[in-house]
N, C-alpha and C positions, 0 to 999 in steps of 0.2 A: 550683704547677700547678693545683690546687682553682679559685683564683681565672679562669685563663684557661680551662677547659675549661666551665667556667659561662658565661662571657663571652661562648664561640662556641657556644656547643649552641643559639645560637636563629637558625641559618644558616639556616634551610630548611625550607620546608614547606606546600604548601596544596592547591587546587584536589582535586580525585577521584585517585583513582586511578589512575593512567596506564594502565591494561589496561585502560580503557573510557572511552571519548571519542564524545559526543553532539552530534555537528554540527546538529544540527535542534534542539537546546534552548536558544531565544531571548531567554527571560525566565523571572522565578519560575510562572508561570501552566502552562511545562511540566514541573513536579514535583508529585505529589500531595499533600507533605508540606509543603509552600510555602502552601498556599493560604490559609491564619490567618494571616498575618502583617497585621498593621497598615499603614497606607499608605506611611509613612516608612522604617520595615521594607522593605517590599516596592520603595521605591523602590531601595533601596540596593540588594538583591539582584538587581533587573533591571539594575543599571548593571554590576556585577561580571560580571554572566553571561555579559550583550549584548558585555562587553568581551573574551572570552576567557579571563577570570582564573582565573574558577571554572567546573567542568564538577558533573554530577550523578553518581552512584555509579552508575546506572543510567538510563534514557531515560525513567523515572517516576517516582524517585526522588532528593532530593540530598542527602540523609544528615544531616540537620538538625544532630542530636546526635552524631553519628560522631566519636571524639577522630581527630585528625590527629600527623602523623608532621613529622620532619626534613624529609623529602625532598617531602612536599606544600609546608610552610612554603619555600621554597628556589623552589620555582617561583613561590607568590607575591609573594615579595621581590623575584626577577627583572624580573618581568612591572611591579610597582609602579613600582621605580625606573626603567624602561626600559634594562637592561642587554644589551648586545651579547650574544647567546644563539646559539651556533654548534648547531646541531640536529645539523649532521652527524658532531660529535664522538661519538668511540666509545671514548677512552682517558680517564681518570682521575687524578688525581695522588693521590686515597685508594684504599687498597687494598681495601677496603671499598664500593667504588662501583662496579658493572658492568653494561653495556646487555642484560647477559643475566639480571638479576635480575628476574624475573616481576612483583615487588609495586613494586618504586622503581626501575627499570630508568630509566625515561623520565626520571627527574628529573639525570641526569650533568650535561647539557648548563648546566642552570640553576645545579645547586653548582658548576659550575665557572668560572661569571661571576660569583657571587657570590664567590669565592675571587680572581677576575683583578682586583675592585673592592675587593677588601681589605675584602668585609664580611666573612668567617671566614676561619679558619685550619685549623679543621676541630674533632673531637668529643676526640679524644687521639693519642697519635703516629699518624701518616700513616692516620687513621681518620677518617669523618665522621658513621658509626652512623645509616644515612638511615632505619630504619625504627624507631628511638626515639623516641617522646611526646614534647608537649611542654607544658609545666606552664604553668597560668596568667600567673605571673609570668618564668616563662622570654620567653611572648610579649609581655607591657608591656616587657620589655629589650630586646626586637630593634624592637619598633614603634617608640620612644623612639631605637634607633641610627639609623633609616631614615630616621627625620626629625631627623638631628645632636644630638640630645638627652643625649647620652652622658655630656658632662660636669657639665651642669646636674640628671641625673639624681642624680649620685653627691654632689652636695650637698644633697641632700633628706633628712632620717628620715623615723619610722614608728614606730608602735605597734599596727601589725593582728598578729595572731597567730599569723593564717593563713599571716604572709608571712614566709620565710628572711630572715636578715639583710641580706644580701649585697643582697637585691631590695627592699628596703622602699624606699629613692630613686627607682629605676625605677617602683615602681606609683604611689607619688605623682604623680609625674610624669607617665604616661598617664592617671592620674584627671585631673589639669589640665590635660591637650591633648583630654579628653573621647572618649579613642583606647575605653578599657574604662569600665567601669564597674562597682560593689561590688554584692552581693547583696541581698537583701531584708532580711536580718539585719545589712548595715553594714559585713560585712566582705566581704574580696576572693576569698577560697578560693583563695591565689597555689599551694599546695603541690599541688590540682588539677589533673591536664590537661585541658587547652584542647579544645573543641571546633571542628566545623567552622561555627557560626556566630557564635561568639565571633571567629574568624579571618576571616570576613569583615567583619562590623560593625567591626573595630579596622582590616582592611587597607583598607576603604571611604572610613576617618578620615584614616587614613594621607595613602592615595595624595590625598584633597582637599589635605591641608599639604604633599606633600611638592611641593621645589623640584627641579626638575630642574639639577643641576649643570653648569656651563659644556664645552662640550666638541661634538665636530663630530659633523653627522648623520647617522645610518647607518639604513638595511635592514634590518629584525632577522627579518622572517617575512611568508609571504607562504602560502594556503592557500585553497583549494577550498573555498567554504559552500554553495555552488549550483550545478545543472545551468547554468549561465551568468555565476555570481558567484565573484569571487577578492577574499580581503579581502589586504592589506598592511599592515602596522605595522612604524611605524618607533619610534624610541630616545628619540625628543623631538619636542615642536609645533614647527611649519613655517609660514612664511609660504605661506599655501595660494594666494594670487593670485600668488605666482610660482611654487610648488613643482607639477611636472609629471609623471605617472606616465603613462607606453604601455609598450604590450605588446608581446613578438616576432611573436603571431601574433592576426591578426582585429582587430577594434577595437571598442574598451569607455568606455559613461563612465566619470567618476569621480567617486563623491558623499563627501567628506573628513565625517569623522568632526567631533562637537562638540569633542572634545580637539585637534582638530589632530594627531594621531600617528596616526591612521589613514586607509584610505579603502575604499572599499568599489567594486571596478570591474566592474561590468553591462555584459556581452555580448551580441550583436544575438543571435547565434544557440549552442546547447548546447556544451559546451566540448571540444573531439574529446581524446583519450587520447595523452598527451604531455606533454613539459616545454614551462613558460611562462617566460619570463624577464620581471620585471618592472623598469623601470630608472626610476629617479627621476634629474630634471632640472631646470634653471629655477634653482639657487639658487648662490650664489656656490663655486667649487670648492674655496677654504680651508676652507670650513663644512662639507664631506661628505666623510666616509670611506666607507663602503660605500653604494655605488651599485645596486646592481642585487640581486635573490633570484630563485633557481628555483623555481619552484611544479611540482611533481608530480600531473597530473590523471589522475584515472582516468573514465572513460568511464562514463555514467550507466547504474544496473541497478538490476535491482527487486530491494529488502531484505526486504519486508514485504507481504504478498497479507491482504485479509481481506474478508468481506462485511458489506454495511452495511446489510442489509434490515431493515426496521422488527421484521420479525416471523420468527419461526421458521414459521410455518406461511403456505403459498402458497397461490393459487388453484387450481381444476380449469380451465383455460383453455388454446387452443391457443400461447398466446405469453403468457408471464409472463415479467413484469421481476425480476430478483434484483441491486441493485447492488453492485457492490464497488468497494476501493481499492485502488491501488499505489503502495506508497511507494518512492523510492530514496533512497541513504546519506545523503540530505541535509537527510530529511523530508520531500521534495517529492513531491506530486503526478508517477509518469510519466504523460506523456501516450498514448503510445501502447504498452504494451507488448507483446511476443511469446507470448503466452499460447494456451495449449490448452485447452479444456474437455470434461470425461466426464463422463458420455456423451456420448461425442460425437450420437449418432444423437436425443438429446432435448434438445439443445442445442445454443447457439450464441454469440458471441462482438459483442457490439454495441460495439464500442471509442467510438461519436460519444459516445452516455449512458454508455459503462463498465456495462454492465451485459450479465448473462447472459439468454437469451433461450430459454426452457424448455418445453417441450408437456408437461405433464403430465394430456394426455387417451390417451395410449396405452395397449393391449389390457389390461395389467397396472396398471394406475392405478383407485383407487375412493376416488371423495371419503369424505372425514375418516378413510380408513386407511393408504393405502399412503403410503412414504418415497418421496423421490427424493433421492439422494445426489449430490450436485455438487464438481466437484473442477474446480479452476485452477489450473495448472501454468504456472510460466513457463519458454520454452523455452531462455533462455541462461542462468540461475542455479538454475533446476528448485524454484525457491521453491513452496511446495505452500500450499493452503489446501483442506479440504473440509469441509461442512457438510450433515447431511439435513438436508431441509427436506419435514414433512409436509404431505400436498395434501390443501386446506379442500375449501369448498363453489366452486361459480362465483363470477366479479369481482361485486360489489356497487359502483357507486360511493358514492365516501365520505367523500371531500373532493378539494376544489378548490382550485385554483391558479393566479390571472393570472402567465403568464412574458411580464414585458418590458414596455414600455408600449403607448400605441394606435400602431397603425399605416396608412401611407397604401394606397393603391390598390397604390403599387409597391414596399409592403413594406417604405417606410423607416420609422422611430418618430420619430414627433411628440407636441411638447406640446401642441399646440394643433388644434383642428376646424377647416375650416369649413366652413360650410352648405351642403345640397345635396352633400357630397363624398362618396364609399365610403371605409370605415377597415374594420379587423379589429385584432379580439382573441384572441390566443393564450394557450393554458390547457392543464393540466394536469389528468387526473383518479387519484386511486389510491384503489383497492379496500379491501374492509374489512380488509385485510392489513398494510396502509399500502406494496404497491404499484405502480407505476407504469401505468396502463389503456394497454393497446397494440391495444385492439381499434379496426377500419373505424369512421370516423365518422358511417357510416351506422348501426354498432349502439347507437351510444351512444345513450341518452335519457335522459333526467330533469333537463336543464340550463336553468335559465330565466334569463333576464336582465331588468333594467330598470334605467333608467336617472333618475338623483336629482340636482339638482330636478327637475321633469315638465318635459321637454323638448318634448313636441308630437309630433309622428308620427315620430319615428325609426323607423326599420323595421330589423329583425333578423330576419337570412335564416338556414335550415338550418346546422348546425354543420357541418364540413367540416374534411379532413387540414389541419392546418399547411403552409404552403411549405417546399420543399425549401429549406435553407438559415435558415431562422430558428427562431428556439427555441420549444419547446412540442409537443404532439401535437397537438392541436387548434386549430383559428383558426373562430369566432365573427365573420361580417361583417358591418355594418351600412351603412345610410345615414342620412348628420343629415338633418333634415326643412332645408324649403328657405329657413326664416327663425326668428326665435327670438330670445333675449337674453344678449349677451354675458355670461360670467362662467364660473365654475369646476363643473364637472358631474361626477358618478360614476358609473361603471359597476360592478354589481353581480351578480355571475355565481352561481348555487347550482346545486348538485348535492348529494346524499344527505345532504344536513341540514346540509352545508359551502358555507359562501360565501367570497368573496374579492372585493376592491373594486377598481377602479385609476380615479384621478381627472385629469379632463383638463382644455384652458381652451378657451373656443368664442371668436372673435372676435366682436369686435362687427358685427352685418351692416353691408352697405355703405348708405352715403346714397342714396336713394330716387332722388335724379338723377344717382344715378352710372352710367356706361356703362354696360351688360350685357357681359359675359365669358364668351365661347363654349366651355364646358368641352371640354378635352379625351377620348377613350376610353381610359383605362388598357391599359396595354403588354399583350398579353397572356402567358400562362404555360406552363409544360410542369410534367406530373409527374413527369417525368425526368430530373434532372441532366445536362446536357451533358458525356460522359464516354463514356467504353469500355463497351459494353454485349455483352449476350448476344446473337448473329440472333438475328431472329423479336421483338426486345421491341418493343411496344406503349405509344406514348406519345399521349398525351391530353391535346388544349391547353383552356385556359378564361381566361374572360375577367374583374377583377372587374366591368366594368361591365354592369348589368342591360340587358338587348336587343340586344346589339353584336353583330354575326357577324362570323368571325375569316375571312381570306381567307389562303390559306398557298402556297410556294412549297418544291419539292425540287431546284430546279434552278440554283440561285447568282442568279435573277434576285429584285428586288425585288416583293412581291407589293401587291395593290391590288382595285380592285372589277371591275379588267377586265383583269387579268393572275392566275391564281391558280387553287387551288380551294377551294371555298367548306367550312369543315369542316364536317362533322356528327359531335356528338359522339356517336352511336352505333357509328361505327366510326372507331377510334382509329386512329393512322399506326403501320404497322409495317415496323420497320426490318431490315432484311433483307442489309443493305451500308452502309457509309460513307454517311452522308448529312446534308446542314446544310437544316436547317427552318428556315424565316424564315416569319413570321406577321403580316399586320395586323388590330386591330380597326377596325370603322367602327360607326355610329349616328347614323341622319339627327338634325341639328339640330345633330352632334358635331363636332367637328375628328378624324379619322384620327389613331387611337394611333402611339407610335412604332415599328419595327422590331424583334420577338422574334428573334434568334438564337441559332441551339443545333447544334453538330454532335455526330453523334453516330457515333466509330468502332469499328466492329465488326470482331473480331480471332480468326482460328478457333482453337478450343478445341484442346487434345489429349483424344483419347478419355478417356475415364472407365475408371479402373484397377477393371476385375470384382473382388469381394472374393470371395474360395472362403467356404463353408463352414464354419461350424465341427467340427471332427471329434469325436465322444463316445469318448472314452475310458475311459469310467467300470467298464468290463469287465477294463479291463487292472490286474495286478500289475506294479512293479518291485522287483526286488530286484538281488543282485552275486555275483559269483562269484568273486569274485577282489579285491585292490587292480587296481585300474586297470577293472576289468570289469563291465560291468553288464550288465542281462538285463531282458527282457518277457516276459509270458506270460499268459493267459486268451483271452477272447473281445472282437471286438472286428463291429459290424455296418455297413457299408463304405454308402455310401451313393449313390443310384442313378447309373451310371456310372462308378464306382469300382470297379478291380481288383486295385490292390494296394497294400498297405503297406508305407512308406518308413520310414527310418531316417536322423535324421544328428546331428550334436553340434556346439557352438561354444562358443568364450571371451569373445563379446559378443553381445548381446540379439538375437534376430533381428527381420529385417524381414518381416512377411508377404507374400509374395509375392502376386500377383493370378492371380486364377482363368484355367489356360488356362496356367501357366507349367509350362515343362519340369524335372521335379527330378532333373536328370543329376549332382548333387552327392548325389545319397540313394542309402543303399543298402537293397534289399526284403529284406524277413520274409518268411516262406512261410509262407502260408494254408492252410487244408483245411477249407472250409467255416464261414467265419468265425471260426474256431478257430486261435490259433497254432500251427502245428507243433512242439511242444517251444519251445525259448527262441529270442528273438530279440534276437541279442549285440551290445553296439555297448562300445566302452571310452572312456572319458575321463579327464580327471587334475585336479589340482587347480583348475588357471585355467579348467574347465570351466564357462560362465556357462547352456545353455540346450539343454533336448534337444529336436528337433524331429521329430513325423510326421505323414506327408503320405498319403492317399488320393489316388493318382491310375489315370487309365485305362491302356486298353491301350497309347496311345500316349507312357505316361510326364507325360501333363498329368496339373496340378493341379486335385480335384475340392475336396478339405477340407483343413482344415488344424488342427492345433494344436499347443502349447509346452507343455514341462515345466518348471519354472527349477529349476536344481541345486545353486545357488551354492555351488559348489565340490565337493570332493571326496565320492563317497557313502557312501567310512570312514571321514568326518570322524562323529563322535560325540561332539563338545562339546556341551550342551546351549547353546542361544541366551538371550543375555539378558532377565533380568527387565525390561529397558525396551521391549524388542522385544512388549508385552503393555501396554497403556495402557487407564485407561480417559478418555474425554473430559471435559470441562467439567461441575460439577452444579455447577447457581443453586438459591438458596434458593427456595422456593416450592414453589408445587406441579408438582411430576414427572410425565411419565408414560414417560418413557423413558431408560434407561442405556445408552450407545454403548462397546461396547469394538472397540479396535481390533487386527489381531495382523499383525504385520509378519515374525515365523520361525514361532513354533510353529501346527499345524492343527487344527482339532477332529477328535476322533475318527469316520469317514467312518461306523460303526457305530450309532454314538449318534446321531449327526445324521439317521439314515434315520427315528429315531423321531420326532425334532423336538419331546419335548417336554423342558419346563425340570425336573423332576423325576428324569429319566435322565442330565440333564447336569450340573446347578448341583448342590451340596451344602448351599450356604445361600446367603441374600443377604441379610444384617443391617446394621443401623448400631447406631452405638455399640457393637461388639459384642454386642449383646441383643437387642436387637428387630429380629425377621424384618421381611424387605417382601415382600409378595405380589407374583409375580409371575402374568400373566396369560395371554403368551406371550413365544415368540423367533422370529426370525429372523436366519439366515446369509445375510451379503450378501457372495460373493465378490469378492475385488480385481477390477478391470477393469485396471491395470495391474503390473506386476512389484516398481515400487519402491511403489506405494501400498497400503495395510495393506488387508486384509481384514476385516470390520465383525461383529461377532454385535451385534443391536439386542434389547434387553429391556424389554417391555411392561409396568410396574407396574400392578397394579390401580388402579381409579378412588381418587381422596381421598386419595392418599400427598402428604403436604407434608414439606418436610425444611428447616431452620433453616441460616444460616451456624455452619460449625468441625465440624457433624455428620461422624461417619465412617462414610462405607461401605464393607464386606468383601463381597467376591464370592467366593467358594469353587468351584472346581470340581472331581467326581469324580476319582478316582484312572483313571487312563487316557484324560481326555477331553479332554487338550491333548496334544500331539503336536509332537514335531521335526522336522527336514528328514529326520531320518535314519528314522521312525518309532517312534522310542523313545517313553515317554510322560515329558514335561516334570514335572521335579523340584519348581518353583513351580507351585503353583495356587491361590494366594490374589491377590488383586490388591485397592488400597484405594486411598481417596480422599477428598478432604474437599469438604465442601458449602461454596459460598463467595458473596458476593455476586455480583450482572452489573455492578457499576461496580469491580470491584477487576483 
């Protein structure tokens, strides 16, 4: 029995951990732990990866050194040999194997083809032990079986000391298939278990020798990698000039993999949420067993929000760019997601650049002090990111950037000039922030150009917006001078001590007795997108050619020098209705540009929903009278055309109503000169999410409004969790501020009236010894229900803090707070200082 339970314990085992599977990790270059590997190294782990074989522990990590189990070993043997691998199996023939096992769950489907192929038997009776190790030389005897080795193994010795008896054949044996290889010291360390890149380097060796055994081609898996990509693997290589894969729905290339066992099938358009059936075709029907896999897609969402701004700290400007990304399960780039951002009222949402769009000159904003905290919320997974970001001084520019290359009169990109034509260059500028400059290109200054070798009189006209539709903020227009010498020339743009080049080729001029060629006038342009617009917008045509005057038409007909009117661009066309604008340039000596067309439909709005008020409640107590009962009571100051106080309750979030709404679902307190009359009772129960009152007038309208969240019952008296109390991110360097965030418990509404750190904080050390001066606080309350509430602490000037440092926050006895108003049990909170690349 000894000898057969050795024989089969090396069934099964590789890849990560089935509880976490990293679709976007493509090669070693997406683990951090990867990145030392030598090139030969590295080549073999990107092929394992790119193959499906192996996955990472984590989306940043792949376990380098991590010993592996049975039931990892099992999935890469599968996967090596290309064994029929049924996913949807849920039953076992070990008792010991079940898809409800958290850590080896995933792996049934693989021990149980490796068991239909007669490579194990299993671990001992009716057992296969899938989260037992696996010893060095346990894995030279399965490497050695996968590639038929078994018998030639067992006529080998040994003399390693390292190595059990039984295995001294087997490690010879993968020493001379070059599967493993010995220590630095000579020997094998077989009594070892194996690691997880010991199991790749041997399964890498493997799967090059091994033979695919005769036998017909099947289907084995088929899988969603991208918003538009489904990979397939089949059991064995295919003749790919006749083997044919389509889909049931839409239509996809297909790019066949270098092994021939896979393919990879790209879709025109994102994959909708459904089964795919994929059917293979084209090859002789005696040679195929399984013909077709269902691929299960889910519908693309954002997993991951974060921002990508060069810097923590922003401009004082009316529109600052803040970018960010969104990832979906795939690692991909969305392109457009459904996002929210808060403040709303100082922000805005630019989906073309992905980027937030922030006024941080409002009444409460002072360059190099105040935060502005931004938060992006996606509205169909509620993926949250939020980041303060302190407001510097005004934009500085501070480097440059050509986007794209040169471009003609009608905005195509060309490699080539020629003389006498208009071109523009489009650019980028970002601030000393690092970024992106969004101010009129009429504020912008300090940009010079010139162009290398000396060209002659080129002439460079006022910087000016970009085109609607091509990339950059900025476009730079010039004209080549009228003659010159052919060859390659550069343009050289600087701004704030940053330059940027883009090189172009000029033709050679024409032969002196070559006709003359009567340029044409460039088409001309709108600053408006031909789209749906607001009445009343105001569009503005221009022209690039210097002198040309634009003659325009609103009435369907073709315009001209005597049909038309003639524009002036001091008053721009305002669109008022439905209207298509057609435009010609002309310019004596010129040929008449071609025909601008642009409609523009205008669509009436629905009124603008009034926002009420917000209502100050800061006068009122609550408390309960009862299970089920709650109660208000103090003073409360109603505000002007406000007569009375409402009451009502819910089990979901409310909507604010708009100012001007009837609250016939509330019920009134009674007043007596801004003073509640004794208690004002309203009861709820436990699914109770949200209590609401309303200020309105005599006629039952809404003047104010405000919410209380309850979540849940207000006898509950559990204290809320220590995670519900966080504090943010500390990079080593120098600090000048710690963000905590509190998601249940409040600060005490007493303490907070003093505002200062000495009535609130007990200490703030690292390492538990040394104090850090603090210099002030501020409470930033939540702006929404589910996002935390912020206290920001200002450390004095010259605090630096190393990565591993710990920092203790302590808070006073009574100065955190529960839903219930008890005072919170924890009031230490801690943290380690870590690098910004980990």
């Amino acid at each position: 029995m000894k000898k057969r339970i050795i024989g089969i314990s090396l069934a099964a085992l590789l890849c990560s951990n089935a509880a976490i599977s990293y679709a976007d990790a493509k090669s070693s270059a997406d683990f951090t732990d990867l990145k030392d590997l030598d090139a030969a190294t590295k080549a073999k782990f990107d092929a394992m990866i790119s193959a499906g074989i192996f996955d990472g522990v984590s989306d940043t990590t792949f376990g380098l050194k991590d010993e592996m189990n049975r039931a990892q070993f099992a999935k890469v043997a599968a996967l090596i040999m290309g064994l029929d691998v049924n996913k949807d199996l849920k039953t076992s023939s070990f008792r010991d194997v079940s898809p409800s096992d958290p850590g080896n769950g995933y792996a049934l489907p693989y021990i149980e083809a490796l068991k239909a192929a007669g490579v194990t038997e299993g671990y001992g009776e009716g057992t296969y032990n899938p989260a037992g190790k696996v010893t060095k030389e346990q894995l030279a005897a399965f490497l050695d079986r996968i590639l038929g080795k078994d018998a030639e193994a067992k006529t080998l010795t040994g003399t390693d000391s390292t190595v059990t008896d039984w295995a001294q054949g087997y490690v010879a044996e993968a020493l001379a298939l070059k599967l493993l290889s010995n220590n630095e010291d000579g020997t094998f360390g077989g009594k070892a278990n194996a690691t997880r890149d010991l199991l790749l380097t041997g399964a890498y060796e493997a799967k090059q020798q091994y033979v695919v055994p005769a036998g017909k081609v099947s289907v084995t898996e088929g899988k969603a990698i991208g918003v538009k990509k489904i990979n397939v693997t089949l059991n064995k290589p295919v003749d790919t000039e006749k083997a044919k894969l389509s889909v049931s729905k839409g239509s996809a290339s297909v790019a066949w993999a270098d092994d021939k066992k896979s393919a990879v099938l790209t879709f025109a358009n994102n994959l909708e949420e459904g089964k795919y059936t994929v059917t293979l075709s084209g090859l002789d029907a005696a040679d195929v067993d399984n013909t077709a896999v269902i691929v299960d897609v889910q519908a693309e969402k954002v997993v991951k929000l974060e921002f990508a701004s060069a810097s923590d700290t922003i401009a004082y400007a009316k529109q600052v760019s803040i970018p960010f990304k969104a990832t979906n399960q795939y690692g991909e780039a969305v392109q457009n997601p459904k996002l929210d951002v808060y403040p709303s009222a100082a922000a805005s949402i630019d989906l073309k650049r992905m980027t937030v769009i922030a006024d941080t000159t409002g009444p409460d904003m002072q360059q190099g002090i105040s935060i502005l905290p931004i938060t992006l919320v996606d509205t169909d997974t509620r993926v949250t990111v939020t980041k303060n970001f302190k407001v510097g001084t005004a934009p500085i520019p501070a480097k440059l950037e050509i986007n794209g290359s040169l471009r003609d009169s009608n905005g195509n990109e060309v490699s080539q000039a020629e003389w006498s034509h208009d071109y523009h260059v489009n650019f980028d500028v970002y601030d000393q922030y690092g970024s992106l400059l969004l101010s009129p290109a009429s504020n912008l200054s300090g940009v010079s150009s010139i162009i290398s070798p000396y060209i002659g009189s080129a002439s460079f006209r006022t910087v000016e917006a970009a085109r609607s539709g091509e990339s950059g903020i900025y476009s730079l227009p010039f004209t080549m001078p009228s003659e010159g010498k052919g060859g390659d020339y550069t343009i050289n743009l600087n701004a704030g001590g940053s330059s940027s080049s883009l090189t172009f080729h000029a033709a050679e001029p024409p032969a002196a007795e070559a006709p003359a060629v009567i340029a044409q006038v460039a088409t001309p342009r709108a600053d408006v997108e031909a789209d749906t617009v607001d009445s009343h917008t105001s569009v503005s045509l221009s022209d690039a050619t210097r002198g040309a005057a634009i003659y325009y038409t609103t009435d369907g007909t073709k315009p001209s020098r005597s049909n038309g009117t003639l524009y002036d661009s001091d008053h721009p066309i305002v669109i008022t209705s439905t209207t298509t604008i057609k435009a010609v340039a002309v310019k004596s000596g010129m040929t008449n540009s071609g025909v601008f067309t642009a409609t523009y439909t205008v669509e009436t709005e629905e009124p603008p929903v009034s926002v009420p008020a917000l209502l100050d409640i800061s006068g009122l107590s609550f408390g309960n009278s009862g299970p089920g009962f709650g109660n208000i009571a103090g003073a409360i100051s109603l505000p002007t055309g406000a007569t009375q106080l409402m009451i009502a309750t819910s089990s979901s979030p409310f909507l604010t109503p708009g100012a001007g709404t009837v609250m016939s679902d509330y019920a009134p307190c009674s007043l007596t000169g801004g003073q509640l009359s004794g208690y004002c009772n309203y009861t709820y129960n436990s699914e109770t999410y949200y209590m609401a009152l309303a200020a309105t007038d005599a006629n039952g309208q809404l003047v104010a409004f405000a919410t209380v969240p309850m979540s849940g019952s207000l006898e509950q008296s559990q204290q809320p969790a220590i995670e519900d109390v966080s504090i943010e991110p500390v990079y080593a360097g120098s600090v000048a501020t710690l963000t905590l965030n509190f998601l249940s418990p409040e600060l005490n509404a007493s303490t907070l009236s003093i505002n200062r750190a000495a009535d609130l904080i007990s200490s703030l050390t690292v390492n538990g010894s040394t104090a850090l001066p603090i210099s002030a606080i501020q409470w930033m309350p939540s702006v929404m229900s589910f996002l935390p509430s912020t206290l920001l602490i200002t450390l004095d000037s010259g605090v630096s803090l190393n990565v591993d440092d710990h920092i203790t926050v302590t808070f006073k006895d009574g100065a955190l707070l529960d839903a219930n108003g008890d005072a919170l049990a924890t009031t230490a909170f801690e943290k380690d200082v870590v690098s910004r690349v980990d």
